[in-house]
Each structure stands twice: as structure tokens, then as C-alpha cells.
N, C-alpha and C positions, 0 to 999 in steps of 0.2 A: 504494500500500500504506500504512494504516495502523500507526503503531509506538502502543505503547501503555506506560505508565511507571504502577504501582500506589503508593501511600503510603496511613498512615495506620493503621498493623498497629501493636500494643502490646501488651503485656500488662498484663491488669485484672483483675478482682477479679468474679466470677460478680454479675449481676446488672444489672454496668454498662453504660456505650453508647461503642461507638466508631463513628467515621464513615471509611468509605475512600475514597479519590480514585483517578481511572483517568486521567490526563492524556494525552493523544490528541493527536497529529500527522499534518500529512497532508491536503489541502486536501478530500478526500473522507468526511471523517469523520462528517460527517452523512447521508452516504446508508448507511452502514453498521449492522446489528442487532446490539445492545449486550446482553451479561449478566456477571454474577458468576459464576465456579464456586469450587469449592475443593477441598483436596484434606488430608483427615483422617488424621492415623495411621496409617499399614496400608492405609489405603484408596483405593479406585481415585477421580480427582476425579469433583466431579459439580456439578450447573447448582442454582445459587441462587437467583438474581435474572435477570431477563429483561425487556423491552418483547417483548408481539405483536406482530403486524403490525399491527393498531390501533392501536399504542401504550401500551396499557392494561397493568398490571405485568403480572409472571409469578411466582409463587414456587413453593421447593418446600416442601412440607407443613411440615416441620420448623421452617420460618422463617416463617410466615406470621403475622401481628399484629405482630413484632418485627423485619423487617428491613424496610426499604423504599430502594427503589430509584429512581434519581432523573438525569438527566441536560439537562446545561446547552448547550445546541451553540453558543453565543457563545463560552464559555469549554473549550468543545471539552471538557470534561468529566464525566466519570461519576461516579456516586457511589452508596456502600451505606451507608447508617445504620442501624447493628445496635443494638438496644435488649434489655435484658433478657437482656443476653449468657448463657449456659452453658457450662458447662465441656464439652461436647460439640461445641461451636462453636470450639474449637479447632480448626487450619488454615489451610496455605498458601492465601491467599486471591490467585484470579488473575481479571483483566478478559480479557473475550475480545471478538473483533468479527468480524463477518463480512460479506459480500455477500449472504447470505442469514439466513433468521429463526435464532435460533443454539436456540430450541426450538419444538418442534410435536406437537400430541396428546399433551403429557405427558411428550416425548422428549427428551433432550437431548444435543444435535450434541457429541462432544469431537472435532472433528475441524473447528479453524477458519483463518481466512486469519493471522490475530493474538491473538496473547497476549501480556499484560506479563511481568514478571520475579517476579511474585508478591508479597505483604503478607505476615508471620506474624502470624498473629490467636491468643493463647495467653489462656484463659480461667482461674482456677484458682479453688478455691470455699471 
């Protein structure tokens, strides 16, 4: 079982970049499918950032030109570099992992083997 440890959450100023880290444990950490989800206000969480099954990013609409997703598997590490922040990008921001792809056809799995303890990502404008 992977554990997973989130950093990197602050509050900024609409417009800005912050970057988050997903610090990963567990000597199987690389055969695992890595995304971003987060969880808004009022709102139910939902999937950010993603690798396919190719590898190739995932995003969801909302974030696309402005977050990018990135993973280092030496340094067992995830990462989300959010650019061009908004004030609607406010949210617990949490890493998740699985055994399987964590999105597909547009869908995305809340229902994974690991999740960290969450970032707060607070945008204000």
C-alpha cells in the first residue's frame, strides 16, 4: 500500500502560481495511477489532474492551459503547478493513487486505494 503526504497549499492572490507536492511511500509507487482531485466549498470532490494509461496528462476543463501535472518516480513524487490561479480554484486539494487508471472516458474514480491528508489551496482576488 501506498501512503501519500500532500504540501505546498497557501494562500495567494488571484492570478498567481503555486506548485503542490504529493510525497509517496511504498516501494510500489511506481506501478501505481496518479491524479489530483479537490474538493470546493459545498462541493462534492472531483478529479483535476490525471496520467492515462499512456501517460499522457488528463485535465479537467476548468484547469486546462493553467495547471499541469507532473511526476518524478526517483523522487517518488507528484506534483500540480497551478498557474493563473482563480479565486474558484479554491480547495482542499488531495493526491490520490491507485492500482488502477484513477480516470476513464471523462470519468473520474472517487473511490481509490490512497489518498493524502489534503493541501488548502485558498485563492482571493
Amino acid at each position: 500500500q501506498v501512503q501519500l503526504v500532500e504540501s505546498g497549499g497557501g494562500s495567494v492572490l488571484a492570478g498567481r502560481s503555486l506548485r503542490l507536492s504529493c510525497a509517496a511511500s511504498g516501494h510500489t509507487y511506481s506501478t501505481y495511477y496518479m491524479g489530483w482531485f479537490r474538493q470546493r466549498p459545498g462541493k462534492e470532490r472531483e478529479g483535476v489532474a490525471a496520467f492515462d494509461t499512456d501517460g499522457s496528462p488528463i485535465y479537467v476543463d476548468s484547469v486546462k492551459g493553467r495547471f499541469t501535472i507532473s511526476r518524478d518516480n526517483a523522487e517518488n513524487t507528484l506534483y500540480l503547478q497551478m498557474n493563473s490561479l482563480k479565486p474558484e480554484d479554491t480547495a482542499m486539494y488531495y493526491c490520490g493513487a491507485d492500482r488502477h487508471p484513477v480516470t476513464a472516458g471523462g470519468l473520474w474514480r472517487n473511490s481509490l486505494d490512497a489518498w493524502g491528508q489534503g493541501t488548502l489551496v485558498t485563492v482571493s482576488s
